[in-house]
Backbone as JSON, one array per atom type, in Angstrom:
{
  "sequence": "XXXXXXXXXXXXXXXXXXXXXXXXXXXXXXXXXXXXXXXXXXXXXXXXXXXXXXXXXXXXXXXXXXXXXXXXXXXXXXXXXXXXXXXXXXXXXXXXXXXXXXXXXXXXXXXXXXXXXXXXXXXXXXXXXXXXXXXXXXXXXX",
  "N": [[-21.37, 21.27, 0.03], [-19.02, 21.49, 2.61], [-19.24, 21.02, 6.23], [-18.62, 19.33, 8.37], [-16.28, 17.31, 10.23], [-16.42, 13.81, 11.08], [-16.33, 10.99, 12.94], [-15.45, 7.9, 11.8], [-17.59, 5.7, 11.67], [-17.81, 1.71, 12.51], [-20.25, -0.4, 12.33], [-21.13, -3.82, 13.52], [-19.83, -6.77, 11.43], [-17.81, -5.64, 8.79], [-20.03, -3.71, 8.12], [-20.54, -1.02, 7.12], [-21.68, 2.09, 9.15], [-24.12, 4.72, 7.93], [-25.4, 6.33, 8.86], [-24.33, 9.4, 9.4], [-25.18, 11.88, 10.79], [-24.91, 10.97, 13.2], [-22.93, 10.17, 14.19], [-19.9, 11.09, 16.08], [-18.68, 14.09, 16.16], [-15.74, 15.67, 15.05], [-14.9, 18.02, 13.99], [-15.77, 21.52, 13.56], [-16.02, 23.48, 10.43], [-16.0, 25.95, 8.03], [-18.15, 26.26, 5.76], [-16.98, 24.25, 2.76], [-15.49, 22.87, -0.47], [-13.64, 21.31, -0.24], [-12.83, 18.13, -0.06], [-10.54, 17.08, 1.17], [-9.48, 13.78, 0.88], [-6.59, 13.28, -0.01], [-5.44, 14.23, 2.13], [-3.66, 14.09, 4.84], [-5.24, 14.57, 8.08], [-4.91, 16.64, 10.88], [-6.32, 16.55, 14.16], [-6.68, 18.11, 16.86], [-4.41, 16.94, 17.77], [-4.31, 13.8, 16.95], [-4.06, 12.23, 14.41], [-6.14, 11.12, 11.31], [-7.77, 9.74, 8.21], [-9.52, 11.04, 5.66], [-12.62, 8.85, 4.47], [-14.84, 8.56, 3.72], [-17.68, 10.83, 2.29], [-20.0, 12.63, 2.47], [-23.4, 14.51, 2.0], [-22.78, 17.25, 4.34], [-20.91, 16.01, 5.86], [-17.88, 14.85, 6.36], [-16.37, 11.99, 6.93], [-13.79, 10.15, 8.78], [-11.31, 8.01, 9.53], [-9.4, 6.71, 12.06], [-5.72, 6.95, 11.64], [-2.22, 6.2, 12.52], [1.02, 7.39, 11.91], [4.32, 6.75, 11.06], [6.89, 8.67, 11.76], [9.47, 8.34, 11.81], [10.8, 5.9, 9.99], [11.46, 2.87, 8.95], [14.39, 2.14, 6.8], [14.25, -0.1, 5.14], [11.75, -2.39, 4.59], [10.38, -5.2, 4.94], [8.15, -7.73, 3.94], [6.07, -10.19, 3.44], [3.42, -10.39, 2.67], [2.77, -8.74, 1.12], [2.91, -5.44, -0.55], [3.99, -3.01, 2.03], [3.9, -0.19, 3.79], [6.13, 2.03, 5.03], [5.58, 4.5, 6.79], [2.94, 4.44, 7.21], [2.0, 2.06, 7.88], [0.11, 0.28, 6.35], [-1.08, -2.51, 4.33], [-0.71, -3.38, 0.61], [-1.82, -5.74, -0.73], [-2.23, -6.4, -3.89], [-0.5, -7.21, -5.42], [0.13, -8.24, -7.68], [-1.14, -5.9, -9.48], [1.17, -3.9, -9.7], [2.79, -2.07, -11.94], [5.16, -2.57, -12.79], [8.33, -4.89, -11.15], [9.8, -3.09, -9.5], [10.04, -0.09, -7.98], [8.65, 3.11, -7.81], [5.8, 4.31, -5.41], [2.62, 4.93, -4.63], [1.19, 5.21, -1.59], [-1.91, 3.74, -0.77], [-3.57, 4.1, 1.31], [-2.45, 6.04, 3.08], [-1.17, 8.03, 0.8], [1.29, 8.68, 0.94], [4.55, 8.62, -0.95], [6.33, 5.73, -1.7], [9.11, 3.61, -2.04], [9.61, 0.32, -4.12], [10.24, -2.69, -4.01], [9.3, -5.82, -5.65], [9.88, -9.36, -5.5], [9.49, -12.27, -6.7], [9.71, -15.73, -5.5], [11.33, -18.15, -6.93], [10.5, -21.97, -7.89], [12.46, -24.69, -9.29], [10.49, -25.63, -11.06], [9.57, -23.85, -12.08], [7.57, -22.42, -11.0], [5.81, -20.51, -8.57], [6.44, -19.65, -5.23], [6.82, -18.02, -3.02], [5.94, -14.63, -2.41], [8.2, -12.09, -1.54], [8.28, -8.58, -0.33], [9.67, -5.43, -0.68], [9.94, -2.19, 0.55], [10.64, 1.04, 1.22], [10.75, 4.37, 2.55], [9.8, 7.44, 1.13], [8.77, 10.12, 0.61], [7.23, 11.67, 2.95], [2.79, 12.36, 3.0], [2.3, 15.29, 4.48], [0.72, 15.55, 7.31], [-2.13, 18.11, 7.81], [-2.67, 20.62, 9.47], [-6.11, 21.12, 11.66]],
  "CA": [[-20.49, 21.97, 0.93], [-18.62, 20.14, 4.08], [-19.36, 21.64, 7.22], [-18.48, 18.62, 9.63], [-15.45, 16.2, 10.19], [-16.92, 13.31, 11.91], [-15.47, 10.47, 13.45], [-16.25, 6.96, 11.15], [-17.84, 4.2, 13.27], [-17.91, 0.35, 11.7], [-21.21, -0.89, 12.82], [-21.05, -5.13, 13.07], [-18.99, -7.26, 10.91], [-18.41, -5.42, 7.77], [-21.25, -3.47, 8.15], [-20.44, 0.97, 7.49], [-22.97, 3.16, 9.96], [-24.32, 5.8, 7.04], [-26.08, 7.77, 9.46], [-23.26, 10.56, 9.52], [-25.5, 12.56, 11.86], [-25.23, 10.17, 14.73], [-21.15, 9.99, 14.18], [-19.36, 11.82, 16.52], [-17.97, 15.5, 15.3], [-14.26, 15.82, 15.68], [-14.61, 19.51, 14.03], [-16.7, 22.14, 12.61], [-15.72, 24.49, 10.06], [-16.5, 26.83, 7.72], [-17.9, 25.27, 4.49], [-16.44, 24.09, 1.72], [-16.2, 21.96, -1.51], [-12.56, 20.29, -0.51], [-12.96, 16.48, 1.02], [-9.51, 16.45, 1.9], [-9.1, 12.92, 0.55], [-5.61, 13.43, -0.48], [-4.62, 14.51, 3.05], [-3.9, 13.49, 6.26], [-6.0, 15.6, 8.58], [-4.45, 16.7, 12.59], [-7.66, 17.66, 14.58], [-6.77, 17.92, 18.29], [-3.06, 15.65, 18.06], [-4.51, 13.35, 16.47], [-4.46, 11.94, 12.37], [-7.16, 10.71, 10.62], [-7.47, 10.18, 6.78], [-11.06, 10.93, 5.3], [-12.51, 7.63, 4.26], [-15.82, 8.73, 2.89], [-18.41, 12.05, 2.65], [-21.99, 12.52, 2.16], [-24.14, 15.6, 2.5], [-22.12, 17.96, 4.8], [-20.24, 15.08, 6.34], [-16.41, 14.21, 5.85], [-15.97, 11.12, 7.61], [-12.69, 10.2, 8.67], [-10.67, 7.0, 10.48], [-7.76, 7.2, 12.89], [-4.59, 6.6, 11.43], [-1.13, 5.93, 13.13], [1.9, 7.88, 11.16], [5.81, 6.6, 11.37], [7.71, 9.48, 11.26], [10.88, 7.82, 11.66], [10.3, 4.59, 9.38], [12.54, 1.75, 8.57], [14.83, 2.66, 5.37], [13.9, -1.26, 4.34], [10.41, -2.85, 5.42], [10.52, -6.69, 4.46], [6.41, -8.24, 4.11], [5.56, -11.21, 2.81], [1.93, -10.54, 2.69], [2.43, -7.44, 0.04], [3.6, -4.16, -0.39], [3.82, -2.3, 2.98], [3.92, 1.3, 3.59], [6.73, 2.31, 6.21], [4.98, 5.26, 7.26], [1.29, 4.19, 8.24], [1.85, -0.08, 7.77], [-0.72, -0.25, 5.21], [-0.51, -3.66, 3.49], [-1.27, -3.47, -0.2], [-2.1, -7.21, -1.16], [-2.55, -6.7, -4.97], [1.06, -7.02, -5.89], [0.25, -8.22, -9.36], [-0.95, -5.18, -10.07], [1.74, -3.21, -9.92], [3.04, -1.94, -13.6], [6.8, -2.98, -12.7], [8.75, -5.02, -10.03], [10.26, -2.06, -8.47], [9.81, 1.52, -8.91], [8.19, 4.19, -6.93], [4.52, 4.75, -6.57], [1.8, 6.21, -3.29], [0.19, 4.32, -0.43], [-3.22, 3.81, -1.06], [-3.88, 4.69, 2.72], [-1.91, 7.45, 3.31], [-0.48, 8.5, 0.07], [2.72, 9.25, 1.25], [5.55, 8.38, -1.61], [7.15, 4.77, -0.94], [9.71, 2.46, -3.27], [9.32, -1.02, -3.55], [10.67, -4.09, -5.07], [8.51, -7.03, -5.53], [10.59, -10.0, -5.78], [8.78, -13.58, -6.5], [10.96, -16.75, -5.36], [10.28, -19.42, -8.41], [11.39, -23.13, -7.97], [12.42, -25.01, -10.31], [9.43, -25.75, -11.69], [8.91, -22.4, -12.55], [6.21, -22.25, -9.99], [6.03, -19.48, -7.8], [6.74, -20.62, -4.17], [6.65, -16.93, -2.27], [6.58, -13.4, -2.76], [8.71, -11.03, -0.78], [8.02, -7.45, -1.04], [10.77, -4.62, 0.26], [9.48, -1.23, 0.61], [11.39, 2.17, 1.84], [10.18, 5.95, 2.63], [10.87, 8.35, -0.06], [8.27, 11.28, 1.39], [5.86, 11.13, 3.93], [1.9, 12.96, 3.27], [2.64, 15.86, 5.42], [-0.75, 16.12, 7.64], [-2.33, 19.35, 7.49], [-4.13, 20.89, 11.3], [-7.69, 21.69, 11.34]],
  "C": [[-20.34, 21.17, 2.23], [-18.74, 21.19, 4.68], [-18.75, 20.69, 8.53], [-17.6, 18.11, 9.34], [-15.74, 15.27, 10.95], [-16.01, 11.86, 11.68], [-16.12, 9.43, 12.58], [-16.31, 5.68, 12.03], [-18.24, 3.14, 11.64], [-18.89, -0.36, 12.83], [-21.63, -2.51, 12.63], [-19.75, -5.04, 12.52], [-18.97, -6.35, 9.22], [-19.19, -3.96, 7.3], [-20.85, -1.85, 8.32], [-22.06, 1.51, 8.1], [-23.2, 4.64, 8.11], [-25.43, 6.99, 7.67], [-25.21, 8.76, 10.07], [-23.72, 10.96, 10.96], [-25.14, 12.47, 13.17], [-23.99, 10.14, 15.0], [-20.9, 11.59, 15.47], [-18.19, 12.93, 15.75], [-17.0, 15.84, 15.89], [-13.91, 17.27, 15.07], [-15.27, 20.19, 12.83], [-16.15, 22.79, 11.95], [-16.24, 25.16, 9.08], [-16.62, 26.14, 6.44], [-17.13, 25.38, 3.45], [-15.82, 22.97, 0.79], [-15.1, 21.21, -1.43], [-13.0, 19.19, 0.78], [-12.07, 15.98, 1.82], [-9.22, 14.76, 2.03], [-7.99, 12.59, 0.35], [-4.68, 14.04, 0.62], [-5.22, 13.96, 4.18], [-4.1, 14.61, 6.86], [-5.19, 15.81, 10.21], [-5.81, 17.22, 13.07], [-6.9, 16.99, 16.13], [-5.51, 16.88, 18.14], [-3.15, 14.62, 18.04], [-4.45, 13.33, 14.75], [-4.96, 11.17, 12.29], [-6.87, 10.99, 8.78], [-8.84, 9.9, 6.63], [-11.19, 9.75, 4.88], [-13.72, 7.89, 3.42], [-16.78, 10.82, 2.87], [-19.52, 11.74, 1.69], [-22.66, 13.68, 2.9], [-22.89, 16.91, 2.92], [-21.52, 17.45, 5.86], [-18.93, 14.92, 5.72], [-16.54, 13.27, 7.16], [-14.61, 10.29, 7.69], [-12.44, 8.96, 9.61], [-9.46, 7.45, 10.69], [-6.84, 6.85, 12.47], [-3.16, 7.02, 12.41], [0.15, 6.01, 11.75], [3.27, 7.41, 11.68], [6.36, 7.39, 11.28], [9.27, 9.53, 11.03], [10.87, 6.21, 10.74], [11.63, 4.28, 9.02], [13.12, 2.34, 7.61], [14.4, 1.21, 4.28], [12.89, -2.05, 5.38], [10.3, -4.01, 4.77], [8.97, -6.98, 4.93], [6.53, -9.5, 2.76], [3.71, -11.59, 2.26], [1.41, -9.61, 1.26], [3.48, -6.12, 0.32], [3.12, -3.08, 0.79], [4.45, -1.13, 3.11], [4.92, 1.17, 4.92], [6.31, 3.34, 6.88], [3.63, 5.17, 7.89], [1.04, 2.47, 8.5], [1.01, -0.6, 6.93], [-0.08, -1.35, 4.5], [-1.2, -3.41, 1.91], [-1.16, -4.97, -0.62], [-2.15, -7.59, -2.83], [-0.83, -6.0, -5.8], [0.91, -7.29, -7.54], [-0.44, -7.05, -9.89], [-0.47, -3.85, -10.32], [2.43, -3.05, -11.04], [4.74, -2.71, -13.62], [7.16, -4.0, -11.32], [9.32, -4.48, -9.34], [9.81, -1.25, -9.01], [9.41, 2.22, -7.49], [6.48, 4.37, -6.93], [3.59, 5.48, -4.86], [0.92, 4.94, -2.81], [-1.1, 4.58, -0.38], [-3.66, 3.73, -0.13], [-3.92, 5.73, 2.95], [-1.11, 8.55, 2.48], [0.62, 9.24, -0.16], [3.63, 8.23, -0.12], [6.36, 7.36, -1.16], [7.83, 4.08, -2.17], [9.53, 1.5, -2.73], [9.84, -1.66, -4.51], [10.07, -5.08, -4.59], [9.38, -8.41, -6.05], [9.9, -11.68, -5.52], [9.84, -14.94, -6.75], [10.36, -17.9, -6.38], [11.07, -20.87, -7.9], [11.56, -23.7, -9.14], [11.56, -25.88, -11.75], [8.86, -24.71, -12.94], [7.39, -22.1, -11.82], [6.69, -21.33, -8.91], [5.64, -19.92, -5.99], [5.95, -19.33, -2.94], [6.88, -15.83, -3.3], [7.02, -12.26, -1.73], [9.05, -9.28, -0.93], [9.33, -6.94, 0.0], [10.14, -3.11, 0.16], [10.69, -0.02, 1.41], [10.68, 3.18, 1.56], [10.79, 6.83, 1.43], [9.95, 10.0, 0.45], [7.33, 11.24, 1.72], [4.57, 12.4, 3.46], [2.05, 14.16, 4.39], [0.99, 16.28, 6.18], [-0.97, 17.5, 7.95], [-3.53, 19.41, 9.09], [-4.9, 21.3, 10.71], [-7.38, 21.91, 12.39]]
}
């Protein structure tokens, strides 16, 4: 049973704090067995998306929401979320070169086309991803 929402501290390089206790508590409530993984949390006009839990700990990091986002988000690095900027880097394993699929941040609903520039080699030179909003995680107040 969760009783706490606490704030997640990154201790060093790398390095997760797992002493919950010591985390600062952004809000108490009344227990219970949901982690809220699958949502973006408001505590105090602020969003956070849980990141881990342990004991009667939900631990959560600050996230930054677009609510007005680009209709086309151009990245060269991967597939980027127009709603929180999340980069996803593992473009090859997406099942298709376009389609529709959920930000593994903020699981808000984004399309994307992955488009890899070939020379004539047939060697792959770049890849330019395109991304657009299709429906944003709606965060939920505590």
């Amino acid at each position: 049973m969760y009783t706490k929402i606490v704030k997640y501290e990154r201790n060093g390089i790398g390095a997760w704090d797992k002493e919950y206790s010591s985390m600062e508590v952004l809000k108490e409530m009344k227990p219970t067995e949901n982690d809220f993984f699958e949502n973006i949390l408001k505590i105090e006009g602020k969003l956070y998306k849980p990141c881990s839990a342990y004991g009667e700990y939900i631990a959560v990091d600050e996230i930054k929401i677009n609510y007005s986002p680009n209709a086309d988000v151009r990245n060269e690095g991967g597939v980027e979320c127009p709603y929180c900027g999340f980069v996803d880097q593992d473009t090859h394993e997406f099942s298709s070169n376009s389609g529709e699929t959920e930000c593994t941040n903020c699981e808000s609903e984004i399309k994307y086309v992955i488009n890899a520039v070939i020379n004539s080699l047939g060697e792959c030179l770049e890849v330019i991803c395109h991304t657009g909003p299709v429906k944003l995680n709606e965060p939920i107040e505590l």
